[in-house]
N, C-alpha and C positions, 0 to 999 in steps of 0.2 A: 405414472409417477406423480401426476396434479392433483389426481385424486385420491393417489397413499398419504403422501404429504399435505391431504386438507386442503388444496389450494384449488378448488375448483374447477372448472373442465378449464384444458389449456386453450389462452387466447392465438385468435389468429395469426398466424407468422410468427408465433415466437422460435420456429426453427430458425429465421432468419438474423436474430438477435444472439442465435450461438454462433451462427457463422461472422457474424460483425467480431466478436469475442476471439476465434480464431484466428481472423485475418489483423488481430489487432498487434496481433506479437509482433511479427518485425518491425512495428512504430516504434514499440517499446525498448527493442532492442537499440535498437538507430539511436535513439535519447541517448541511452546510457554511452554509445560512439560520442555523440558529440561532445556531450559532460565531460568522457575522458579525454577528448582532444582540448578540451578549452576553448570548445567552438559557444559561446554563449551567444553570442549575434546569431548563429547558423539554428540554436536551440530554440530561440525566442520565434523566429521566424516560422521554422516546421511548429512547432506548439501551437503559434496563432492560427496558421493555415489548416492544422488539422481541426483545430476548436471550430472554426469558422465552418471548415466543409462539413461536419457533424453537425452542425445546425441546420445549417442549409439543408442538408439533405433529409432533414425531417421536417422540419419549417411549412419548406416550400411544397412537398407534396401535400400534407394537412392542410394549407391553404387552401388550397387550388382543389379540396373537394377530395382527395385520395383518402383510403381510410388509411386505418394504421399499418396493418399488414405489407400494405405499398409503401408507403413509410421507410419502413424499416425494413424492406428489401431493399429501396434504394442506399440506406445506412450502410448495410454491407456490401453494396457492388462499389459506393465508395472507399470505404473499407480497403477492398479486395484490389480497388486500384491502386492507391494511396502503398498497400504492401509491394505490389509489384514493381511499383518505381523504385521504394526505398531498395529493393531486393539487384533491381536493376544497376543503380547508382552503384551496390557493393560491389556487382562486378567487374563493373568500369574501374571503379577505382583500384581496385588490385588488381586489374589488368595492366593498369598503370603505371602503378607501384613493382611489377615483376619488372626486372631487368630484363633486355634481351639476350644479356648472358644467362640469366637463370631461364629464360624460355629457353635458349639452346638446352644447357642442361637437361629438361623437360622433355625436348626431343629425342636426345641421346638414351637416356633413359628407356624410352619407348621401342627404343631401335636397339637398344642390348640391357635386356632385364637382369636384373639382382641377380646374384645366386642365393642359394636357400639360407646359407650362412650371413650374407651379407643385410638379406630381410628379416632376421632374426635378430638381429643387431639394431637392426634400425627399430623395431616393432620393442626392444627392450631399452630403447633410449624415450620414443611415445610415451609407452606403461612408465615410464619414472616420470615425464611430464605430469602425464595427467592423472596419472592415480593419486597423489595428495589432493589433484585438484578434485576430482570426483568425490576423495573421501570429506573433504569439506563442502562441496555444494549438496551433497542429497537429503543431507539433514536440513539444510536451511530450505531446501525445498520442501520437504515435508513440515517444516515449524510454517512455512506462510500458505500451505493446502490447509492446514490444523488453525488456522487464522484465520483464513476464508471462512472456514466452518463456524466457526463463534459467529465472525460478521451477519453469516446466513442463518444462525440459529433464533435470533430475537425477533424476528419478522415471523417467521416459521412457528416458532413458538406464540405470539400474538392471535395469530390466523387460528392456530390448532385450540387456543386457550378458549377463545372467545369466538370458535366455532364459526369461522368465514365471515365476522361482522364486518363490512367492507367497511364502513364508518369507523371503527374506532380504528381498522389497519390503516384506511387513512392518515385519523391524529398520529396514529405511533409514527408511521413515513415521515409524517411535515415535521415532529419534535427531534426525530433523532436525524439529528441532523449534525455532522461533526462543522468545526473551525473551518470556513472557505479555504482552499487551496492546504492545507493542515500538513496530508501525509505526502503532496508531491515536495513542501520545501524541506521537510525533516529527510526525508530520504533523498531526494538532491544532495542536501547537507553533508550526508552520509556517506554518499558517493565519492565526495569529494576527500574525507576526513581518513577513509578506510586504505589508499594509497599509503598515504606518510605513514600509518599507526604501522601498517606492513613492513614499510622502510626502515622507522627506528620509533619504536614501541614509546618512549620518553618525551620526543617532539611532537607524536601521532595524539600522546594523551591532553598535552599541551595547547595544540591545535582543537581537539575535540570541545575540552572547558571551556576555551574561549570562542570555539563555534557556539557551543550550545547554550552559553551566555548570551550571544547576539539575538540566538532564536527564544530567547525568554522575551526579551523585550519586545520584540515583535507580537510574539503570539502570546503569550499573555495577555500583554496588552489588549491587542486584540480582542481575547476572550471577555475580558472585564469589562470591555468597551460595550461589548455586544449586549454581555448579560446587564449592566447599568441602563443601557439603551432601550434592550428587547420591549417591556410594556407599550414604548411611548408607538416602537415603526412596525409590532408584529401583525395584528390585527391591519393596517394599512397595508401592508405587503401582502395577505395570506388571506385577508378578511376575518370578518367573525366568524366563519364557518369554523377555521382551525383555530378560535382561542382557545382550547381545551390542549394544545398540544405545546403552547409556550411552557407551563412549568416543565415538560417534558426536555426540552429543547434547554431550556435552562441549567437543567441537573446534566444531561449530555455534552456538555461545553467541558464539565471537569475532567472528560477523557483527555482533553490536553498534557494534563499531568504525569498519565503514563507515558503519552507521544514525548514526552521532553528528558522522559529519562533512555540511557544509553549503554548500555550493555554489549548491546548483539554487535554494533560493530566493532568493540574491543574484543570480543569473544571470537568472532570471524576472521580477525585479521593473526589471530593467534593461534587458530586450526582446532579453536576448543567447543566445537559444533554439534556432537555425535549428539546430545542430549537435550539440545534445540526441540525436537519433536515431543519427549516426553513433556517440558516447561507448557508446550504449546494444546498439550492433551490435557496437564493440569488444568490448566485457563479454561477448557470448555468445559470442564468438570464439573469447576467452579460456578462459570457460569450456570449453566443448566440448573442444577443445583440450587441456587441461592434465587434464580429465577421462578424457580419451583415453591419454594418457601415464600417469596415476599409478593409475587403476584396475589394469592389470595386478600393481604392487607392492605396491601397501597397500589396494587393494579398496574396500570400501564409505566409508574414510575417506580413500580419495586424493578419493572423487567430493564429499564435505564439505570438504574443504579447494579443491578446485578454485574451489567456487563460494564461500569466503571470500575467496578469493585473486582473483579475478573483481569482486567487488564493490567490496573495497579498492580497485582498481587506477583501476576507473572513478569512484570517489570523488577521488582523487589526480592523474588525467586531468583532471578537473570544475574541481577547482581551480587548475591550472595553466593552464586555458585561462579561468579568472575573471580570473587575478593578469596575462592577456599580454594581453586585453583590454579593462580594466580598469584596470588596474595597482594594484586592491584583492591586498597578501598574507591568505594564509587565517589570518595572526596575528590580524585586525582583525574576524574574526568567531570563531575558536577559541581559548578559552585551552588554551593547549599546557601549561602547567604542571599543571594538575587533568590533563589527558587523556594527558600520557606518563606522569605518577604509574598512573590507573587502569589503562591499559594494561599496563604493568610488574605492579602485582600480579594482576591479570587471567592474564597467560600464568606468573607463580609459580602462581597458584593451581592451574594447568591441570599445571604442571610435577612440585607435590606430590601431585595426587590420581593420576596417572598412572599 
């Protein structure tokens, strides 16, 4: 596969890096436990400890003379441990959480089964559970497989264009680089917004505008801050070696834009999902596409604007197919006033540092 895809013979232990990857879900999951309990002390804390032991545990062996491979075995035996606690903790705690009346129950059970009719019943009370629920998650699972893919296609593309130049895949890595912390607080956000929109569609959209207002100021901000900034600390941070990746990095800041806009969770919270995937296959289309077209002109920044331009689009898609079936406009969860103000001085800011 290293060698269909261009990418050279595979480095040492990068089996070990899909295993960190696997072991990484029940982190993931546990997060979303605590967001929903409102444990924010309890989130802060597992987040810094996991940040922390991922460092360490790549750090410290690359100091101390190990190469990489070692490295990043020790990544996933942390990993690997880090899931079994969490995995452990769950079962504690719903051990907890059962009553010893419903352990008795449990026992009884065991001691005088179902009859066929009685499993039958139960198995078609399940199936009404979960089958809206299943019909609503496989789509959004496949719309964030089909998102991965874009993610992975502009590197891939880079490598295959410019034929394993490790130097300019370099510059592309150090420019494309999204907003620090970007897509944990917009989807944190999300998490929290996608409950009430559930509850009562009218307070959920109310809640949403005035979240996603908070998060303009922030990250906008932010982004204008960066790109106003970027000349004086980039070259200081990264050296001269990657000046050639600042305008890169520069045009890569506007993917903000799509990140702020919100659709999927008003679409999700209303079971309007099945064509999540098709939106998501548009967008790598798009991408490919228009990466194909402008790399030969403007090179490593037609392939950063492609996939800005990609993102928008499927954002913009997202909500026109909320507001046609629906008939919610993306007014009623975006305030356009703060976000075509941000916007505007966002592309001045990009216009004077240029």
């Amino acid at each position: 596969m290293f060698r269909l895809l261009r990418l050279g013979d595979a480095p040492q232990g990068w089996w070990y890096f899909f295993l960190f990857l696997l072991t990484q879900w029940p982190g993931l999951f546990f997060e979303q436990v605590l967001t929903v309990r409102g444990n924010a002390l309890g989130l802060a804390i597992f987040g810094g400890l996991s940040a922390l032991g991922f460092t360490l545990a790549l750090v410290i062996p690359l100091y101390y003379g190990a190469g990489l491979a070692h490295a990043l075995f020790i990544l996933a035996v942390f990993s690997a441990v880090k899931g079994l606690v969490i995995l452990g903790w769950v079962a504690v705690d719903h051990w907890k959480k059962s009553s010893p009346y419903k352990r008795s129950e449990q026992h009884l059970a065991a001691a005088y089964p179902l009859s066929s009719t009685e499993r039958k019943a139960r198995l078609s009370r399940l199936q009404a559970v979960y089958k809206p629920w299943l019909s609503t998650s496989w789509p959004l699972i496949a719309y964030a497989t089909v998102g991965a893919l874009v993610t992975a296609f502009d590197p891939w593309f880079v490598n295959y264009w410019y034929e394993g130049d490790e130097s300019i895949f370099a510059t592309f890595r150090y420019g494309a680089r999204e907003l620090p912390l970007l897509a944990a607080i917009t989807n944190g956000a999300m998490v929290v917004v996608l409950p009430r929109l559930t509850e009562d569609t009218s307070a959920g959209l109310d809640l949403l505008k005035a979240s996603s207002r908070r998060l303009f100021h922030w990250i906008f901000g932010g982004a204008i801050l960066l790109m106003m900034t970027s000349p004086w600390w980039w070259t200081l941070v990264f050296t001269e070696l990657f000046s050639e990746s600042l305008p890169l990095f520069q045009a890569y800041l506007f993917v903000v834009v799509s990140r702020l806009l919100f659709p999927v969770p008003v679409l999700t919270a209303m079971g309007h999902t099945r064509l999540l995937m098709v939106f998501g296959f548009l967008e790598l289309v798009i991408n490919v596409v228009l990466s194909i077209l402008l790399v030969p002109y403007f090179g490593l920044l037609g392939i950063i604007w492609a996939t800005v331009i990609a993102y928008l689009v499927d954002k913009l898609c997202l909500m026109a197919y909320l507001k046609y079936r629906t008939g919610i406009p993306s007014v009623r969860y975006t305030d356009y006033r703060w976000f075509g103000a941000y916007v505007g001085i966002l592309v001045l800011a990009y216009l004077l540092v240029r």
